[in-house]
PDBQT receptor file of N, H, CA, C and O in Angstrom, charges set to zero:
ATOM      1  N   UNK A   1       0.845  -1.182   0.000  1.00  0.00    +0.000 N 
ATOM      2  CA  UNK A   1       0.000   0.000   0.000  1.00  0.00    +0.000 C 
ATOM      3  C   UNK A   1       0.884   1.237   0.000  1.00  0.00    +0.000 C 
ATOM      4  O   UNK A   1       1.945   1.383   0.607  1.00  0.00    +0.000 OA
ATOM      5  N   UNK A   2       0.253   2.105  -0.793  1.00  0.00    +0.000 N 
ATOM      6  H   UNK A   2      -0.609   1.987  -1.286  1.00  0.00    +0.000 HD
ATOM      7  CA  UNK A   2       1.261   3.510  -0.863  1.00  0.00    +0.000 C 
ATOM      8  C   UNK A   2      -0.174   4.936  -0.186  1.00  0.00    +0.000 C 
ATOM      9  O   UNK A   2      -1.378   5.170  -0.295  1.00  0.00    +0.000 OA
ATOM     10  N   UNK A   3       1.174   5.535   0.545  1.00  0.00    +0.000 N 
ATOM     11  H   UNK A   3       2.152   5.344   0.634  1.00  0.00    +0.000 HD
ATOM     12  CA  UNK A   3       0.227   6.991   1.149  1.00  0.00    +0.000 C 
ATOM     13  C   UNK A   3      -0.297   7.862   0.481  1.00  0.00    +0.000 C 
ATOM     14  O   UNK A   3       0.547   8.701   0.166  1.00  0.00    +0.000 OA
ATOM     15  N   UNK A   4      -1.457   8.128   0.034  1.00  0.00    +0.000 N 
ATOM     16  H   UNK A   4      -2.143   7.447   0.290  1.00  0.00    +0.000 HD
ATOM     17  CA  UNK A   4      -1.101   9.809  -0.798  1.00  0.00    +0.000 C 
ATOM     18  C   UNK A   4      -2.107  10.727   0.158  1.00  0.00    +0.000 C 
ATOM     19  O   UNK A   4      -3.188  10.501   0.701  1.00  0.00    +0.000 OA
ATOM     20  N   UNK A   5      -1.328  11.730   0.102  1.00  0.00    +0.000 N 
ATOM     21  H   UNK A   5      -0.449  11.913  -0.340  1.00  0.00    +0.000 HD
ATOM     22  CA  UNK A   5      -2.366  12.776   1.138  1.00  0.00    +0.000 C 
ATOM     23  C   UNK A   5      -1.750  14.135  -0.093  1.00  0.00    +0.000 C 
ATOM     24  O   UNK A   5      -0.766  14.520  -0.724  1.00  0.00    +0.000 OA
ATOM     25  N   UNK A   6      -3.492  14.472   0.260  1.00  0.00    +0.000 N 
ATOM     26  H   UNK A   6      -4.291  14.159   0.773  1.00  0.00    +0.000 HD
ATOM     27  CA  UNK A   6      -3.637  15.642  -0.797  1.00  0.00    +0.000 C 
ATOM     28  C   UNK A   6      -3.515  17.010   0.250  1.00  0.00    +0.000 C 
ATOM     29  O   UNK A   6      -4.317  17.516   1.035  1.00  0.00    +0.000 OA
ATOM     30  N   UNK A   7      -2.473  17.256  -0.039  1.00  0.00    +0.000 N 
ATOM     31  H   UNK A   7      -1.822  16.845  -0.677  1.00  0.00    +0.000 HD
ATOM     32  CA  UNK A   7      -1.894  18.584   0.785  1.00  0.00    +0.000 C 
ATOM     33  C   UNK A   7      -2.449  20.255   1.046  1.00  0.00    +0.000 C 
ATOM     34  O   UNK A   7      -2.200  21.079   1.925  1.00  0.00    +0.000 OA
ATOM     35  N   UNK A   8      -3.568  20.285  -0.541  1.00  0.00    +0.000 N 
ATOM     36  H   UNK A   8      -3.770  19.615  -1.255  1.00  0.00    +0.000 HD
ATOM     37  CA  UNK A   8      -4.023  21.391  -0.038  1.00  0.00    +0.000 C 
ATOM     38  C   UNK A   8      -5.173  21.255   0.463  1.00  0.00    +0.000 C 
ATOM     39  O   UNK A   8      -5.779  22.221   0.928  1.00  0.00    +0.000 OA
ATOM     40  N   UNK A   9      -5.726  19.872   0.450  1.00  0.00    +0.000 N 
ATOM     41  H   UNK A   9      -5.234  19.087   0.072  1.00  0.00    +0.000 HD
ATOM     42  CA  UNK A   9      -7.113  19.917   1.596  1.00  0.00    +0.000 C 
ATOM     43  C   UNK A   9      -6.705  19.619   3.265  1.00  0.00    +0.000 C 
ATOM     44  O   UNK A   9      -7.482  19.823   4.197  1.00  0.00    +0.000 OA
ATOM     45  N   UNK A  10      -5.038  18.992   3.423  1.00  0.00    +0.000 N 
ATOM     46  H   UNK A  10      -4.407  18.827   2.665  1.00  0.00    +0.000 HD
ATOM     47  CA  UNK A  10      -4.691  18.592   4.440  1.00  0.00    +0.000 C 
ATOM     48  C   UNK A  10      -4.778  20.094   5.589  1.00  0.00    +0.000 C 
ATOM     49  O   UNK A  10      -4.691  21.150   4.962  1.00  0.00    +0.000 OA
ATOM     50  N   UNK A  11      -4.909  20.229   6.877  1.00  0.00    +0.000 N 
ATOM     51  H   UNK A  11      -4.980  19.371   7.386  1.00  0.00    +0.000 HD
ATOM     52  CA  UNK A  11      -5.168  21.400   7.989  1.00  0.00    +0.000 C 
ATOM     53  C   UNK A  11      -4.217  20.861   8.809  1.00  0.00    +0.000 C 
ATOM     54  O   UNK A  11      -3.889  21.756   9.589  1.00  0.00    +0.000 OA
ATOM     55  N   UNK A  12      -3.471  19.645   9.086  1.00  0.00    +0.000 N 
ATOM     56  H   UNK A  12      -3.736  18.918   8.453  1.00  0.00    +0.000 HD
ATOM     57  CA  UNK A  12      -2.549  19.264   9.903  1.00  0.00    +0.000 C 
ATOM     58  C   UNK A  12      -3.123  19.117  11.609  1.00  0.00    +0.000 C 
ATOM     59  O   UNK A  12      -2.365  19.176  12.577  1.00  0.00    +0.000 OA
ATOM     60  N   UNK A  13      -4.687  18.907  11.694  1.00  0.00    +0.000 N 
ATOM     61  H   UNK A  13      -5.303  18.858  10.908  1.00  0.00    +0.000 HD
ATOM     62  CA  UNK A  13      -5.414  18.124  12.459  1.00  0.00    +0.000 C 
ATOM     63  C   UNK A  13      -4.121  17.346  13.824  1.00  0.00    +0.000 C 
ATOM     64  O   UNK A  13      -3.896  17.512  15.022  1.00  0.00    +0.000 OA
ATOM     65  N   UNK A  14      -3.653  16.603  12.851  1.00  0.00    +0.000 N 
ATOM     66  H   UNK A  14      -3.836  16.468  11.877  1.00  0.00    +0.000 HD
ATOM     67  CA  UNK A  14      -2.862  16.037  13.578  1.00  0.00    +0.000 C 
ATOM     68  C   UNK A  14      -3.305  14.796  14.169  1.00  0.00    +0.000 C 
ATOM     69  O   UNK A  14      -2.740  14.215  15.095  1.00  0.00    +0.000 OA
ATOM     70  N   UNK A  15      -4.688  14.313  13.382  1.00  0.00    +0.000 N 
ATOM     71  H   UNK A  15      -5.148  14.785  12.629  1.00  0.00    +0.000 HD
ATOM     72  CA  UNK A  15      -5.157  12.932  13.945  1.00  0.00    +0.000 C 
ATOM     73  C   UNK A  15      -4.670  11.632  13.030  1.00  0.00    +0.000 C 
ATOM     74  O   UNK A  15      -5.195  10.519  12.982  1.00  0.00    +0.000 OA
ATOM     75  N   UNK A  16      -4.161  11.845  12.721  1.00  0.00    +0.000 N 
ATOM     76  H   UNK A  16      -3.735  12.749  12.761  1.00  0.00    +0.000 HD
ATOM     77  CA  UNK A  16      -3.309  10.900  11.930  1.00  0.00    +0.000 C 
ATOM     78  C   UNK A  16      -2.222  10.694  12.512  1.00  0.00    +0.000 C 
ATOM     79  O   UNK A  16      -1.967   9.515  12.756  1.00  0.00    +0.000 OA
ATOM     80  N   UNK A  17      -1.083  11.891  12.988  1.00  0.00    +0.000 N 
ATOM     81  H   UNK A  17      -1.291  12.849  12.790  1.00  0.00    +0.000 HD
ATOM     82  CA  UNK A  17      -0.154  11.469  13.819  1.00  0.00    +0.000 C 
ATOM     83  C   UNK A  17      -0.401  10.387  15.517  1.00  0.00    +0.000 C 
ATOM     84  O   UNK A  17       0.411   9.716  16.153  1.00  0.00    +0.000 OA
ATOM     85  N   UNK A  18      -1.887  10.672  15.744  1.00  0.00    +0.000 N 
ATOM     86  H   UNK A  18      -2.547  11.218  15.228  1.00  0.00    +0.000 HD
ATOM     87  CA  UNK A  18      -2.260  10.481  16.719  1.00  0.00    +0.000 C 
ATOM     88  C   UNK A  18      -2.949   8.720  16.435  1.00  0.00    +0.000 C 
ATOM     89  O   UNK A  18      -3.386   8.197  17.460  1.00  0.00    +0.000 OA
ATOM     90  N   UNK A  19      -3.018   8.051  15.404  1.00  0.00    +0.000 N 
ATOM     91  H   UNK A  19      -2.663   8.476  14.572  1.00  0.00    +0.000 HD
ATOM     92  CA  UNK A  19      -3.358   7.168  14.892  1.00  0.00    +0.000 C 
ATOM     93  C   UNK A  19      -2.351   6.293  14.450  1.00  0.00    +0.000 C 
ATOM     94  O   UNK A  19      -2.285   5.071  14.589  1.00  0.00    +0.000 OA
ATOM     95  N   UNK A  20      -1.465   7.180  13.820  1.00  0.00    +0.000 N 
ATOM     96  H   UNK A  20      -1.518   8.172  13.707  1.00  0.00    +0.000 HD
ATOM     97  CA  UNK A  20      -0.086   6.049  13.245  1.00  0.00    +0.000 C 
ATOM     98  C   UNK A  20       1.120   7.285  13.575  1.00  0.00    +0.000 C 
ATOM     99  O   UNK A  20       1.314   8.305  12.913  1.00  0.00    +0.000 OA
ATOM    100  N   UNK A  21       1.766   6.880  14.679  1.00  0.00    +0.000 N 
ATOM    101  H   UNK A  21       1.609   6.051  15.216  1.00  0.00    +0.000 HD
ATOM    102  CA  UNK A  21       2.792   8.276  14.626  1.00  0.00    +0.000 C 
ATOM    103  C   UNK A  21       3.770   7.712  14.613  1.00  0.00    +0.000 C 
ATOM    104  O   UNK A  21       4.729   8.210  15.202  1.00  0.00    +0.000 OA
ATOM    105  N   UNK A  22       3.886   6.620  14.025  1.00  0.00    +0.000 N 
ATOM    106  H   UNK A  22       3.107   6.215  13.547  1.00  0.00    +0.000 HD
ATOM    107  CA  UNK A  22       5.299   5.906  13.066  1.00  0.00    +0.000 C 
ATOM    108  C   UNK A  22       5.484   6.279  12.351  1.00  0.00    +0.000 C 
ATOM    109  O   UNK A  22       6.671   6.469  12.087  1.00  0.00    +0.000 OA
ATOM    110  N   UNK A  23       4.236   6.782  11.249  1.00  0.00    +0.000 N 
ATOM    111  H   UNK A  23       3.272   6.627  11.464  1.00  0.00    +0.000 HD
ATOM    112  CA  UNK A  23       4.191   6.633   9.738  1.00  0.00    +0.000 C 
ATOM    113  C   UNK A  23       3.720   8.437   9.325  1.00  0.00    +0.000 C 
ATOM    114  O   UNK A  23       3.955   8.916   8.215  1.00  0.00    +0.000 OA
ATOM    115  N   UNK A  24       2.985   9.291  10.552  1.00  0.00    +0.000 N 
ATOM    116  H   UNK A  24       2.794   8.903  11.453  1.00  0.00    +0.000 HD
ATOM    117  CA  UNK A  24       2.757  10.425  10.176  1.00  0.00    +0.000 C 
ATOM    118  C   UNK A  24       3.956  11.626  11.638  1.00  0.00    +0.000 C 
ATOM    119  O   UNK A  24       4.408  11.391  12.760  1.00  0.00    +0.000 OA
ATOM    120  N   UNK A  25       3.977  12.591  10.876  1.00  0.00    +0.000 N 
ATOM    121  H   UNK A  25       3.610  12.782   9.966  1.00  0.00    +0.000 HD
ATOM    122  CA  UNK A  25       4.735  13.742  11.842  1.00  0.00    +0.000 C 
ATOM    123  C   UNK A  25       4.488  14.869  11.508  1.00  0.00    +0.000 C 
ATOM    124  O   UNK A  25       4.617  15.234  10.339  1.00  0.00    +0.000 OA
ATOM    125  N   UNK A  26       4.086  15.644  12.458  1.00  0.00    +0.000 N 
ATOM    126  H   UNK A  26       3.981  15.348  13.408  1.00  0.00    +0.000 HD
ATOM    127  CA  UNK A  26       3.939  17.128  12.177  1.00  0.00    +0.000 C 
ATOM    128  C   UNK A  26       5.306  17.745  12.691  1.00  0.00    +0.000 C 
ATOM    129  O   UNK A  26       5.873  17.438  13.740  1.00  0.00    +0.000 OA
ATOM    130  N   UNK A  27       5.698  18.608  11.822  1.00  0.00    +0.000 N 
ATOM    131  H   UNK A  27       5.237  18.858  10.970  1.00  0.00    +0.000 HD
ATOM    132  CA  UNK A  27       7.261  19.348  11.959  1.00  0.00    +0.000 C 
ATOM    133  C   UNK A  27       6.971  20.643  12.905  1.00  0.00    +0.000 C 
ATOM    134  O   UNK A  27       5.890  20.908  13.431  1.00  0.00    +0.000 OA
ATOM    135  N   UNK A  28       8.130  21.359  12.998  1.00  0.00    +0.000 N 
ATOM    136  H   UNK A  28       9.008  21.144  12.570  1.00  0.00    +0.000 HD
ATOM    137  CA  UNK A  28       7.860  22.342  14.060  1.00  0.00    +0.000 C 
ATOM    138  C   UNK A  28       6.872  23.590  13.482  1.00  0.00    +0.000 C 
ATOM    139  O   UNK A  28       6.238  24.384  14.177  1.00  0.00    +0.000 OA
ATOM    140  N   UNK A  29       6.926  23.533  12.093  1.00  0.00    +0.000 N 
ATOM    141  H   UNK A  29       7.441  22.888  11.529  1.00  0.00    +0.000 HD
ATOM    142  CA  UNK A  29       5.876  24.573  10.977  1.00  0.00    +0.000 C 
ATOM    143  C   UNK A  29       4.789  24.076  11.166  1.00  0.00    +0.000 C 
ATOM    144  O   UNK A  29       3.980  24.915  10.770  1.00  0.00    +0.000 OA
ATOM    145  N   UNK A  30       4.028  22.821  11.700  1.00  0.00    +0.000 N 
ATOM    146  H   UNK A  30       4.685  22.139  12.021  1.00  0.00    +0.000 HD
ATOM    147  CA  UNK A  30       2.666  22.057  11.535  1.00  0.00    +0.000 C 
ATOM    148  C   UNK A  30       2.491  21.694  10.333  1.00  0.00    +0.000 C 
ATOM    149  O   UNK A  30       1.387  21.934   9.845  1.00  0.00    +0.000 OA
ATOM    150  N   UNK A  31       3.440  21.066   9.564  1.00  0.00    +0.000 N 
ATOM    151  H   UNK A  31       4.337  20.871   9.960  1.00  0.00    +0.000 HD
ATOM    152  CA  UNK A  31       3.330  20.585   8.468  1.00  0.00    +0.000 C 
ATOM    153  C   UNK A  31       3.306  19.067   7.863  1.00  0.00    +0.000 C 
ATOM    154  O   UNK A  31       4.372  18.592   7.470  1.00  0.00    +0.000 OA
ATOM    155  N   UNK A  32       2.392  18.485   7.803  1.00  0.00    +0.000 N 
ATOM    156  H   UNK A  32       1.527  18.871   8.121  1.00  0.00    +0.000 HD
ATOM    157  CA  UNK A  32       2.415  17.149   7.993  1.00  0.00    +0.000 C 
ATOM    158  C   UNK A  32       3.357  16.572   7.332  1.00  0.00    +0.000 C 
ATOM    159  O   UNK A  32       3.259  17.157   6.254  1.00  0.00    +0.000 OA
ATOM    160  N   UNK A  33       4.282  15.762   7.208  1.00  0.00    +0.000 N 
ATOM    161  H   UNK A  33       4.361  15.287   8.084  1.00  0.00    +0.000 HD
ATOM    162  CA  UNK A  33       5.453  14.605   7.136  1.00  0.00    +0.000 C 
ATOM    163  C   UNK A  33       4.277  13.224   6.995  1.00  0.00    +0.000 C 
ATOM    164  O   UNK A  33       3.241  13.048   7.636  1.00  0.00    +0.000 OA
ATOM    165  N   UNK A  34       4.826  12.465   6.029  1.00  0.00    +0.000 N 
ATOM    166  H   UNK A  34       5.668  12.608   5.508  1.00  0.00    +0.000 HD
ATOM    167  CA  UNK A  34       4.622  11.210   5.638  1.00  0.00    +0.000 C 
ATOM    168  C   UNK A  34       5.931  10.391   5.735  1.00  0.00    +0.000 C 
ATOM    169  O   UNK A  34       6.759  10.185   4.848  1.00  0.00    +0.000 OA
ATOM    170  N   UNK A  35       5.922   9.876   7.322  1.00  0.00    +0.000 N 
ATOM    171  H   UNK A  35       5.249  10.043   8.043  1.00  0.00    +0.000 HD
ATOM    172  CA  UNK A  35       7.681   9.448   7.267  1.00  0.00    +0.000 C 
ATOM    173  C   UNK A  35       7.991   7.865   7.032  1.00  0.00    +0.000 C 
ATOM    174  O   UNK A  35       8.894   7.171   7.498  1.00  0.00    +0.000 OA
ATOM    175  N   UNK A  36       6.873   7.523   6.104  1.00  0.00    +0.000 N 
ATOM    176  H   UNK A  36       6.140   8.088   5.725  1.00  0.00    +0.000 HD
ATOM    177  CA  UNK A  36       6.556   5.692   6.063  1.00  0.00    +0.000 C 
ATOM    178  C   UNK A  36       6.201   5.770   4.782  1.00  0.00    +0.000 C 
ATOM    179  O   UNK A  36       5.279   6.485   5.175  1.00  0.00    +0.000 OA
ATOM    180  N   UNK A  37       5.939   5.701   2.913  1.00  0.00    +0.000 N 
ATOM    181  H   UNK A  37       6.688   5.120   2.594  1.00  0.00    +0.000 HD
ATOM    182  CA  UNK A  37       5.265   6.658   1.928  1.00  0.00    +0.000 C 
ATOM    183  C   UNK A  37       4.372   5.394   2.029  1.00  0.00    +0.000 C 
ATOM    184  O   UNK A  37       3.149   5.503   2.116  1.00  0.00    +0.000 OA
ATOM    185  N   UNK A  38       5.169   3.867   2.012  1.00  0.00    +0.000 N 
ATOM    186  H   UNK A  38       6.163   3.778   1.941  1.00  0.00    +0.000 HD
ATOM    187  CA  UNK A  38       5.077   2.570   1.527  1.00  0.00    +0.000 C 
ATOM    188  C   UNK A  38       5.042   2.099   2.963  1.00  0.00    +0.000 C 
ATOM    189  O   UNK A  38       6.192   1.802   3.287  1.00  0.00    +0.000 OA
ATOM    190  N   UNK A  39       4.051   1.879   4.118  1.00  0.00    +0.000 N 
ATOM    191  H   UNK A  39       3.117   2.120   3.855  1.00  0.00    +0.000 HD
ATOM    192  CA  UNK A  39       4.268   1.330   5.053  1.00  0.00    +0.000 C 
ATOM    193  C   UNK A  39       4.079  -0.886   4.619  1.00  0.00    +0.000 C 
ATOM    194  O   UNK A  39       3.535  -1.291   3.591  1.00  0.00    +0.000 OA
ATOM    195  N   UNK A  40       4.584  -1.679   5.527  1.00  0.00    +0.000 N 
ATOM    196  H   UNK A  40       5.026  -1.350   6.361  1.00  0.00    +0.000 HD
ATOM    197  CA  UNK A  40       4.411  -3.294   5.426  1.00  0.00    +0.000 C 
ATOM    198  C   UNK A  40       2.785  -3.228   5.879  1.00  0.00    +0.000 C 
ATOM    199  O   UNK A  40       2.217  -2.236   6.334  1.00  0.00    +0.000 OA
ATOM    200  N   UNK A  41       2.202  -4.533   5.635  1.00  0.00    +0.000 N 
ATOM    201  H   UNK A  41       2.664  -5.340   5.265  1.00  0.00    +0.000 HD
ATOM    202  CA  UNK A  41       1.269  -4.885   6.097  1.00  0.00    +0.000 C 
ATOM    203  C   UNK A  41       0.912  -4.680   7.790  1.00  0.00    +0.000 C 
ATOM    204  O   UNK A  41      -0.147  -4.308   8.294  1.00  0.00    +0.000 OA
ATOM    205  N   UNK A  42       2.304  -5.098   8.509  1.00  0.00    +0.000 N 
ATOM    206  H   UNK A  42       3.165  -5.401   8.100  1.00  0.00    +0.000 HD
ATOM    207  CA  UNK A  42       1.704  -5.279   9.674  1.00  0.00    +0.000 C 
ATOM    208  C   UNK A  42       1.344  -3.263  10.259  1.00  0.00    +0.000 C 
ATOM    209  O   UNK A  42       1.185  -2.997  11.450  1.00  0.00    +0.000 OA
ATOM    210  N   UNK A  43       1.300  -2.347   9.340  1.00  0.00    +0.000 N 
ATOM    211  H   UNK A  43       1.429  -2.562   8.372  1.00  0.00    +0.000 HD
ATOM    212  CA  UNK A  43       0.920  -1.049   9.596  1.00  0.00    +0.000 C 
ATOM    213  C   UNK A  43       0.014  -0.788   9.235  1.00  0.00    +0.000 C 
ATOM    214  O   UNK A  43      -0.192   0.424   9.184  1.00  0.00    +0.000 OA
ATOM    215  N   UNK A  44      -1.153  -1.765   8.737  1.00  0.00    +0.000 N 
ATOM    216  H   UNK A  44      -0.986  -2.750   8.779  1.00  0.00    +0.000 HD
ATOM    217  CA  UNK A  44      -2.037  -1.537   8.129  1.00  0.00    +0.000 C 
ATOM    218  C   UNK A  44      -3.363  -0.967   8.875  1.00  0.00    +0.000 C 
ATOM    219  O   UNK A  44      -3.974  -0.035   8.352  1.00  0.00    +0.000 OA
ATOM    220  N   UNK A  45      -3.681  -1.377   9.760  1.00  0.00    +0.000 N 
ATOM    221  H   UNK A  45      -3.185  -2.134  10.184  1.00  0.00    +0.000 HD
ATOM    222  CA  UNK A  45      -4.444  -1.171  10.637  1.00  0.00    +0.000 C 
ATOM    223  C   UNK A  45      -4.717   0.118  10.894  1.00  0.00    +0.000 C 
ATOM    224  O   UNK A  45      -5.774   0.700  10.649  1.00  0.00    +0.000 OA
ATOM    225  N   UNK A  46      -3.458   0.685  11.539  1.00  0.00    +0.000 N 
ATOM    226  H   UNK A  46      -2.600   0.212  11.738  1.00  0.00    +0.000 HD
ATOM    227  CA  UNK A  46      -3.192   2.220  11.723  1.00  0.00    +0.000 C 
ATOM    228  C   UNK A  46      -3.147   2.950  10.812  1.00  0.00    +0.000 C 
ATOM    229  O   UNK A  46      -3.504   4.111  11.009  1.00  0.00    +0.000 OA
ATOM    230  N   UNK A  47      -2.694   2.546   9.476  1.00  0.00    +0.000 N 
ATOM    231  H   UNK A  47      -2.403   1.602   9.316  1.00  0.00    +0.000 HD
ATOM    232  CA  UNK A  47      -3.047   3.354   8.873  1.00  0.00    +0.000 C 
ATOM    233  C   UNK A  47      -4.149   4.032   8.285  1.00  0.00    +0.000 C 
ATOM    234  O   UNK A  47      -4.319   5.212   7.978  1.00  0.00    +0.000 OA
ATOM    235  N   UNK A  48      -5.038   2.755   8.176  1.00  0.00    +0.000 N 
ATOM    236  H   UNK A  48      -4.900   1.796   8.425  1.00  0.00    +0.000 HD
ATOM    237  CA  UNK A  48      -6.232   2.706   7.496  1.00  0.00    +0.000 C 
ATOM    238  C   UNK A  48      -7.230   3.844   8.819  1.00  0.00    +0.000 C 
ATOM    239  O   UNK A  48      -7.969   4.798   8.575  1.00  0.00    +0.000 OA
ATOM    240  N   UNK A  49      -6.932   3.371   9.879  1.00  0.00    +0.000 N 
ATOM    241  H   UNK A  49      -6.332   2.596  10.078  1.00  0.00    +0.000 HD
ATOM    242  CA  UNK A  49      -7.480   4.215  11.423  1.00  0.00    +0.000 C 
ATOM    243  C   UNK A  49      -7.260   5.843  10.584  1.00  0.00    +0.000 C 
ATOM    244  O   UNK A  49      -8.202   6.557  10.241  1.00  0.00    +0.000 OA
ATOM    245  N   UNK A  50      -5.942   6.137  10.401  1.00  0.00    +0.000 N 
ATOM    246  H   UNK A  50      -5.176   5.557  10.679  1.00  0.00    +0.000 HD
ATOM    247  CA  UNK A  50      -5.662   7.324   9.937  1.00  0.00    +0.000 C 
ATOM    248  C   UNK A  50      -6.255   8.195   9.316  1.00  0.00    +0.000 C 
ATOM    249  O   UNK A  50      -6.390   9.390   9.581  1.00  0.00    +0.000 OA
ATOM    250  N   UNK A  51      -6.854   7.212   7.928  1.00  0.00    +0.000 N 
ATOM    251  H   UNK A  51      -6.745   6.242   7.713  1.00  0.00    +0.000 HD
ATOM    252  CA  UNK A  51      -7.236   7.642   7.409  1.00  0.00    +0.000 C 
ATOM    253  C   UNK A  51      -8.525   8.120   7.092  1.00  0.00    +0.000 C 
ATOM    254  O   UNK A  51      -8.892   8.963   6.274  1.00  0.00    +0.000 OA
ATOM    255  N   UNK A  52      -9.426   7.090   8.274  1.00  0.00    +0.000 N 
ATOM    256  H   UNK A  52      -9.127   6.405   8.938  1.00  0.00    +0.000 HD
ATOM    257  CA  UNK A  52     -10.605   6.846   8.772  1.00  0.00    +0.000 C 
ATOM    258  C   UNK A  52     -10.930   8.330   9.359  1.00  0.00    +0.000 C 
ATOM    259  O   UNK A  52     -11.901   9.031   9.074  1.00  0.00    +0.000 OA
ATOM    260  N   UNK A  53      -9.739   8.658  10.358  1.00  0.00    +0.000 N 
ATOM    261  H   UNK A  53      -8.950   8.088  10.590  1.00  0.00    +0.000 HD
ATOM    262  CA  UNK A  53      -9.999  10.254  10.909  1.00  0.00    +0.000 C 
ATOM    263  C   UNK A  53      -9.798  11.380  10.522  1.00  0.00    +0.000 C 
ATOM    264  O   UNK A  53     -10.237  12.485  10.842  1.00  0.00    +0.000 OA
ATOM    265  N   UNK A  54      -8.858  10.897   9.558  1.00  0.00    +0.000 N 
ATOM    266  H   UNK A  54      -8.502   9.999   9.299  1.00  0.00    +0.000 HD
ATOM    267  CA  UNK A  54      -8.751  12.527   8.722  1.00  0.00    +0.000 C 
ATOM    268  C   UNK A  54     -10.103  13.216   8.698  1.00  0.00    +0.000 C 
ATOM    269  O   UNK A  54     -11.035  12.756   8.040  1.00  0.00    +0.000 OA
ATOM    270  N   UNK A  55     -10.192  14.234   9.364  1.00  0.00    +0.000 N 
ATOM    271  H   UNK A  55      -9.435  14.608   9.899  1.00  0.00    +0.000 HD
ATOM    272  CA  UNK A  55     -11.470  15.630   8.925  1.00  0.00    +0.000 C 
ATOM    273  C   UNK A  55     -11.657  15.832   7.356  1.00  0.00    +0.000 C 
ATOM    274  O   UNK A  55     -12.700  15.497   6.794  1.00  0.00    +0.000 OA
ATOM    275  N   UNK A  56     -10.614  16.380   6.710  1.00  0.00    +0.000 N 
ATOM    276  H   UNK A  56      -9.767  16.652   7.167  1.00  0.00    +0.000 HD
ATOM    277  CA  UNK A  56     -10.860  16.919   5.275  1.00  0.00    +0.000 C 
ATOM    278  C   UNK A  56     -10.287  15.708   4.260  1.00  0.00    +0.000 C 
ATOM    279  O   UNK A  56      -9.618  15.896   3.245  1.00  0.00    +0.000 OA
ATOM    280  N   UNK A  57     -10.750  14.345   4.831  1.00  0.00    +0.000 N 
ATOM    281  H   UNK A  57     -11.294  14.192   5.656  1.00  0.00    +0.000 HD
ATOM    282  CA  UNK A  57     -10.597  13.124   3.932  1.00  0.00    +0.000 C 
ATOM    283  C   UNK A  57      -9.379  13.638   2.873  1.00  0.00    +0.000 C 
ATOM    284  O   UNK A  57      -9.637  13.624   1.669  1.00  0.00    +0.000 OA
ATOM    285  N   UNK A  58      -7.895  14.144   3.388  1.00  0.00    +0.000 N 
ATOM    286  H   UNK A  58      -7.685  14.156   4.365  1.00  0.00    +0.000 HD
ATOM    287  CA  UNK A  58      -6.972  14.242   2.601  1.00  0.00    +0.000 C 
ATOM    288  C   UNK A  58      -5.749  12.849   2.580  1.00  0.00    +0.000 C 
ATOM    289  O   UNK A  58      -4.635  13.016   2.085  1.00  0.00    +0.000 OA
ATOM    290  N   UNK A  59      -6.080  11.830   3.047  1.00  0.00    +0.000 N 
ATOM    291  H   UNK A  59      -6.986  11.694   3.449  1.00  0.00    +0.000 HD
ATOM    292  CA  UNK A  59      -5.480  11.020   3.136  1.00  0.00    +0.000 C 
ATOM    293  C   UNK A  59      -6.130   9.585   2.678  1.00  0.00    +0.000 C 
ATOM    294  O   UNK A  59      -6.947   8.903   3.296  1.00  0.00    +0.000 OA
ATOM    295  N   UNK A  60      -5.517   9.336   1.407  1.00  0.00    +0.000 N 
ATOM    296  H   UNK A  60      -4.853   9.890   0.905  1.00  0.00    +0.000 HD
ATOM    297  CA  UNK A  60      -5.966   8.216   0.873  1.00  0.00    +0.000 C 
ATOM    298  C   UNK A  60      -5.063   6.972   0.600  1.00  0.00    +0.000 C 
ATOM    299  O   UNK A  60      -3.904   7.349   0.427  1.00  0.00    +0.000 OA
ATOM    300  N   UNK A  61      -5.200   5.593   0.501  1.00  0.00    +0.000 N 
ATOM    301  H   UNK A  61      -6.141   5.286   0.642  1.00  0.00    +0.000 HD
ATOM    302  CA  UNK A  61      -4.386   4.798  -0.170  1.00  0.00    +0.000 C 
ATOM    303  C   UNK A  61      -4.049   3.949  -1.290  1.00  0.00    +0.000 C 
ATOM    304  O   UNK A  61      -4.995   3.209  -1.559  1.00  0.00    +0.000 OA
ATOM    305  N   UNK A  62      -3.383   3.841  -1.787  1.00  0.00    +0.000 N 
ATOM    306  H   UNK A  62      -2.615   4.443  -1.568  1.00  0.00    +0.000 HD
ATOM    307  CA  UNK A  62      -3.478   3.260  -2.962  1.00  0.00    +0.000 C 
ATOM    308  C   UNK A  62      -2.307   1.982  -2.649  1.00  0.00    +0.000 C 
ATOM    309  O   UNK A  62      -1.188   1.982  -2.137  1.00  0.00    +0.000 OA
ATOM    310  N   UNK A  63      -3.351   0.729  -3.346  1.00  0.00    +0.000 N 
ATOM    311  H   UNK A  63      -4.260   0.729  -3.762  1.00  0.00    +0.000 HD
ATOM    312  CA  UNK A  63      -3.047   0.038  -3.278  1.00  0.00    +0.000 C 
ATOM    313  C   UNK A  63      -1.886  -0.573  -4.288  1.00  0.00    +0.000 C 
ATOM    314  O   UNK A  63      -1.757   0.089  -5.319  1.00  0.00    +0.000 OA
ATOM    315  N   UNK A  64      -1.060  -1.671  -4.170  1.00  0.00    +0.000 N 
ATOM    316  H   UNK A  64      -1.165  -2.208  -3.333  1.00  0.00    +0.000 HD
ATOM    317  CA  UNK A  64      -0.163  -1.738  -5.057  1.00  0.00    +0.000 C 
ATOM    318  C   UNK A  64       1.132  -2.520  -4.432  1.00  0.00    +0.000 C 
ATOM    319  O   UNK A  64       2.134  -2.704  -5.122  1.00  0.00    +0.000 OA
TER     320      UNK A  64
């Protein structure tokens, strides 16, 4: 599975870091970081959680 988060709907919420904060980071600007692009299976869970909470549904996955 690959990350894509669409950046100008992203607000940096920060519930994604709060869901997978292996795989997401907000920098000291509040700028969300994707620090996993290609997480393994066993991250799947969390990620999918992630993406579940995103507010402005800017975080999607594509499979592959």
């Amino acid at each position: 599975m690959k990350i894509i988060v669409d950046f100008d709907l992203c607000e940096a919420n920060a519930l994604c870091v709060g869901a997978a904060p292996q795989v997401f980071h907000l920098d000291d600007d509040d700028n969300l970081k994707v620090l996993i692009e290609a997480p393994g299976e066993e991250r799947r869970a969390e990620v999918e959680e992630a993406v579940r909470l995103c507010p402005r549904a800017a975080i999607t996955l594509e499979e592959g």
